[in-house]
C-alpha positions in Angstrom: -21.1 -16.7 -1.9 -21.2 -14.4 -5.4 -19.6 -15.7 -8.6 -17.4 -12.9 -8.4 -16.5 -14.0 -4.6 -16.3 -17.8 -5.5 -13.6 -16.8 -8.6 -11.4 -14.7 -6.2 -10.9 -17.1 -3.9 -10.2 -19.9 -6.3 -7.9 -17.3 -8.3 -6.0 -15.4 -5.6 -3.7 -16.9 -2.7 -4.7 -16.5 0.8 -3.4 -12.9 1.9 0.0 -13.1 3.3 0.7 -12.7 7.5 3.6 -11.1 8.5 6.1 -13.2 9.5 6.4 -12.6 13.6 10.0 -13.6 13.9 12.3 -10.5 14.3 9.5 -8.2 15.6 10.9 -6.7 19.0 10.3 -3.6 20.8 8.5 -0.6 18.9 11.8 1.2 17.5 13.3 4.3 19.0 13.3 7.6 17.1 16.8 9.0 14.9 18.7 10.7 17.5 17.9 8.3 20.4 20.2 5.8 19.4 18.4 4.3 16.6 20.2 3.0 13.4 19.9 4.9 10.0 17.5 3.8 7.4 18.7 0.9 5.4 18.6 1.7 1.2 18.6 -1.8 -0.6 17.8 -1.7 -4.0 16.0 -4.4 -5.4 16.6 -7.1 -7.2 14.8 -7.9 -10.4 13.0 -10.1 -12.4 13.6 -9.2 -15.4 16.6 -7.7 -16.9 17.2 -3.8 -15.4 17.3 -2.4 -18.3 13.8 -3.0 -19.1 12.4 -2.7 -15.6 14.2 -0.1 -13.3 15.3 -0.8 -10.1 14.1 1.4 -7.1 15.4 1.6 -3.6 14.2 0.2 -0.8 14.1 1.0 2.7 14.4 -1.5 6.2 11.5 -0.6 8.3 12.6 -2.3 11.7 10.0 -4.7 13.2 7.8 -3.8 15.9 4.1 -3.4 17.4 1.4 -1.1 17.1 -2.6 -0.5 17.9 -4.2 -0.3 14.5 -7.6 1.6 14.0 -9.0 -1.7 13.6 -7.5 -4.6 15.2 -9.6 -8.0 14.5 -11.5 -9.7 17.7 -9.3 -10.3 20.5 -6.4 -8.2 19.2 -5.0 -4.8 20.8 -1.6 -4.9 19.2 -0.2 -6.1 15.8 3.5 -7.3 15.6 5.2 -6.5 12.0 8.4 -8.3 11.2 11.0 -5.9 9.9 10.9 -6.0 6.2 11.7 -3.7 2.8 9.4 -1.0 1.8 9.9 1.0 -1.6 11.3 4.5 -0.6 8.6 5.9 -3.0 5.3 5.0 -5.0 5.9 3.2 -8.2 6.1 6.0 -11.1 4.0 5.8 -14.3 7.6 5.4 -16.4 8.4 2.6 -14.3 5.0 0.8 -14.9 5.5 1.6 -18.5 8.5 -0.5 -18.5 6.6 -3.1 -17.1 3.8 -3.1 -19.5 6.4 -2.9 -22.5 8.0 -6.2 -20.5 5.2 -8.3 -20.0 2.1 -7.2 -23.0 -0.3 -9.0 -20.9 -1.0 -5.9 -18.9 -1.1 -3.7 -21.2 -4.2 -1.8 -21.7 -6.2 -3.1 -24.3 -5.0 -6.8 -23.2 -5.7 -7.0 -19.4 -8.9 -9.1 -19.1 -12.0 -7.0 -17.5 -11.8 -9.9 -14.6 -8.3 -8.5 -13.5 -8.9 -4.6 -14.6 -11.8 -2.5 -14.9 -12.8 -0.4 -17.8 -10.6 2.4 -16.6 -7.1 0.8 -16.1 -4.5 3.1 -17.5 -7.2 5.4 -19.2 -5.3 8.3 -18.8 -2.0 6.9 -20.4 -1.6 8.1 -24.4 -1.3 4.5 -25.1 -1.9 0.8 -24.4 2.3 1.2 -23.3 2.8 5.1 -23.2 2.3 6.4 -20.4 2.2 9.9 -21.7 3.9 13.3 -21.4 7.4 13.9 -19.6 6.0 16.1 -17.3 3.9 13.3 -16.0 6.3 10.4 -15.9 7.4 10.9 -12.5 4.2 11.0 -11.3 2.6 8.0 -9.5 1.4 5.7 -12.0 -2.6 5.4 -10.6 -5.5 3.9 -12.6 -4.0 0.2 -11.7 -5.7 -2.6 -10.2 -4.5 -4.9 -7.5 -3.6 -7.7 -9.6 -1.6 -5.7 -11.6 0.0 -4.2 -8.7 0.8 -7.0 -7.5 2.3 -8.9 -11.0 4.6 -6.1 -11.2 6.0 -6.2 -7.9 6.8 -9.6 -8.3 8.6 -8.9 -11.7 10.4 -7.6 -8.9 10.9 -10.6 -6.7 8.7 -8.7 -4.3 5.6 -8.2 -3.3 2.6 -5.6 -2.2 2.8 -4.4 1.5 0.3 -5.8 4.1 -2.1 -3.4 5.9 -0.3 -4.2 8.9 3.3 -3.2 7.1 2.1 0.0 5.3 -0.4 1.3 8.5 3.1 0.6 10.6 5.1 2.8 8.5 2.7 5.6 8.0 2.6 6.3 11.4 6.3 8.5 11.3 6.7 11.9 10.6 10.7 13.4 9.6 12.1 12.6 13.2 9.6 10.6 15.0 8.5 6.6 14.1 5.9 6.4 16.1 4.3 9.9 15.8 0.9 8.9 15.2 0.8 8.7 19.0 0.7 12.8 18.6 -2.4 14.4 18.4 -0.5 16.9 15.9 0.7 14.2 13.5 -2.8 13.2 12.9 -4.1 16.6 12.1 -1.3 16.5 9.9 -1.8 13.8 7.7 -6.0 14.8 7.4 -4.7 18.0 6.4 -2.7 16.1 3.7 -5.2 13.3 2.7 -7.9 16.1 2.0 -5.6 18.4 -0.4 -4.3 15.1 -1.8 -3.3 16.0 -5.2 -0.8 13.8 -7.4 2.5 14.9 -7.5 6.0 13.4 -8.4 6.7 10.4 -6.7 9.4 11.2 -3.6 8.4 14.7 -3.8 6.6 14.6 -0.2 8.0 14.6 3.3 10.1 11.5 4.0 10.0 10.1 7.2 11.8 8.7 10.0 12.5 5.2 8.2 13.3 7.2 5.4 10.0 6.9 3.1 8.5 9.4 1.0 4.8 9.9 0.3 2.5 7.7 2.8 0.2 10.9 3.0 -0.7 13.3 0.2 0.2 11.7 -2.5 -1.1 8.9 -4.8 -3.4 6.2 -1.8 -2.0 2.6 -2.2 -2.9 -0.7 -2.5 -1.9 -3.4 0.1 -1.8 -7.1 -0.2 -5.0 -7.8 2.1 -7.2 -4.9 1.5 -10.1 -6.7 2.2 -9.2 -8.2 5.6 -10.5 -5.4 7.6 -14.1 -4.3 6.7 -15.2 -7.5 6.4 -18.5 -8.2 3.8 -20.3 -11.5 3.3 -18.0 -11.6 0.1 -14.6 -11.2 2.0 -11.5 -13.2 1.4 -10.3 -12.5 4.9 -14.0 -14.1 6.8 -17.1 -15.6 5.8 -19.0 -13.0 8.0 -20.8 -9.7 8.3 -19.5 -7.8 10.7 -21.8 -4.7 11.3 -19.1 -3.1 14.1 -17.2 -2.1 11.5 -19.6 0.2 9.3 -21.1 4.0 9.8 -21.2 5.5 14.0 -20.9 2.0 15.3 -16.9 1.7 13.7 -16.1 4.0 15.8 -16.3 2.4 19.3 -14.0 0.0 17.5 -11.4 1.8 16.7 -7.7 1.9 18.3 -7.6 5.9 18.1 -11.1 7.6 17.1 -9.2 10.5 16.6 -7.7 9.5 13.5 -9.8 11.0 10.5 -6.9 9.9 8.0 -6.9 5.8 8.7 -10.6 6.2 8.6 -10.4 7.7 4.9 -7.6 5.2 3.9 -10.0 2.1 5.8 -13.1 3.5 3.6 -11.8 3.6 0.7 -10.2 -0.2 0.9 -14.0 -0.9 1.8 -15.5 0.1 -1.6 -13.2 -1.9 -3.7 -12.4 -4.8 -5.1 -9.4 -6.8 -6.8 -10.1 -5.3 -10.3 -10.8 -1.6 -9.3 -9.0 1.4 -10.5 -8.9 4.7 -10.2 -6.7 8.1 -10.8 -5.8 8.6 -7.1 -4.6 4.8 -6.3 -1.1 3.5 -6.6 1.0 1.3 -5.1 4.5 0.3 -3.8 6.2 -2.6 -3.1 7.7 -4.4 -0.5 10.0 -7.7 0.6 10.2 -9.7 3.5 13.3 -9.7 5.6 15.0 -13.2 5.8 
């Protein structure tokens, strides 16, 4: 095991697994009986007027065939739980930093953030012109990612949870199935361009921006291509890398998750860069 590997593990709890109590049937599409996105806002940490509160959404629980499953695994069960409706903005981060110094720029320790956290903000806590505010904030690694969403009594989406959701379009939740939906979102993750958070399409749970805008971080990025260094497994497994991957793939035909499953490949806990964000998420009691 690397230094870097050995202080990850002794620094970062064990990636969360979705609780499996309250996962049913995969839902049912609007219009087919199926209940109307749920908008919770979220509850806070600190005091709302120095962190703002955004709203939430209830993705209901289900099952699905991810592009990779691990050994022995076909299906994954999510537990219903809270999803941001949007990517966290750049003001809202801003707020964040101005709440907790610790993550500002020039204080983040280079074990937590690389050189390039928030280099594109005007300041250690400004993140720049109006125009921009409402964009994702991007340049931000996973640990601070995931200290602000628990600021927020919440917490980063799983893989699972965020590769679940992803897969509706406007009126279908499980559109993905379509052959049409993944052109779709290929189309989207190649003219991927920053834009202001909640601008995109929302979909069927009633979520904005899983394709074409900002990529996200998840709780357990590193579960799924699995290094010698991985938190998820002590071993290399070569099934997963270059023409081989794709015999183990759930759907081969879906360019997108294979861009989205690359790039969680290359990085690690401490990575930024001006096309990653993040949004949070909560578990369903």
């Amino acid at each position: 095991m690397t230094t870097r590997a050995l202080l990850l593990t002794l620094l970062l709890p064990l990636p969360l697994a979705p609780d499996a109590r309250g996962a049913g049937e995969p839902p049912r599409g609007p219009g087919r009986g199926a209940p109307v996105a749920t908008v919770v806002p979220a509850a806070d940490a600190f005091p709302r007027a120095v962190l703002p509160v955004s709203a939430m959404v209830r993705i209901g629980g289900g099952s699905f065939r991810p592009l990779y499953a691990q050994p022995g695994e076909r299906t994954v069960s999510v537990a219903a739980f809270l999803l941001d409706a949007r990517p966290v903005t750049r003001a809202e981060f801003e707020a964040f930093v101005r709440a907790a110094p610790r993550w500002q720029r020039s204080r983040a320790p280079r074990l937590f953030a690389d050189r390039n956290y928030l280099g594109d903000w005007a300041g250690p806590a400004d993140a720049g012109r109006a125009r921009d505010r409402s964009l994702p904030v991007t340049d931000v690694s996973w640990f601070a990612a995931k200290s602000y969403c628990e600021a927020r009594s919440a917490r980063l989406p799983t893989v699972a949870e965020w590769e679940y959701a992803a897969r509706a379009d406007e009126h279908d939740w499980n559109a993905a199935a379509h052959p049409g939906f993944r052109q779709r979102a290929l189309e989207l993750a190649l003219g991927r361009r920053l834009r202001p958070a909640g601008s995109g399409f929302r979909n069927a749970w009633g979520v904005s921006d899983l394709h074409g805008n900002a990529l996200e971080w998840v709780y357990d990025f590193a579960s799924i291509f699995a290094g010698g260094d991985s938190r998820a497994t002590s071993r290399l497994d070569r099934g997963l890398t270059c023409a081989s991957g794709v015999t183990h793939t759930g759907d081969p035909g879906d360019y997108a998750a294979y861009l989205r499953y690359a790039l969680r490949a290359t990085l690690d806990a401490r990575s930024t860069t001006g096309t990653l964000g993040f949004r949070c998420a909560r578990s369903v009691p």
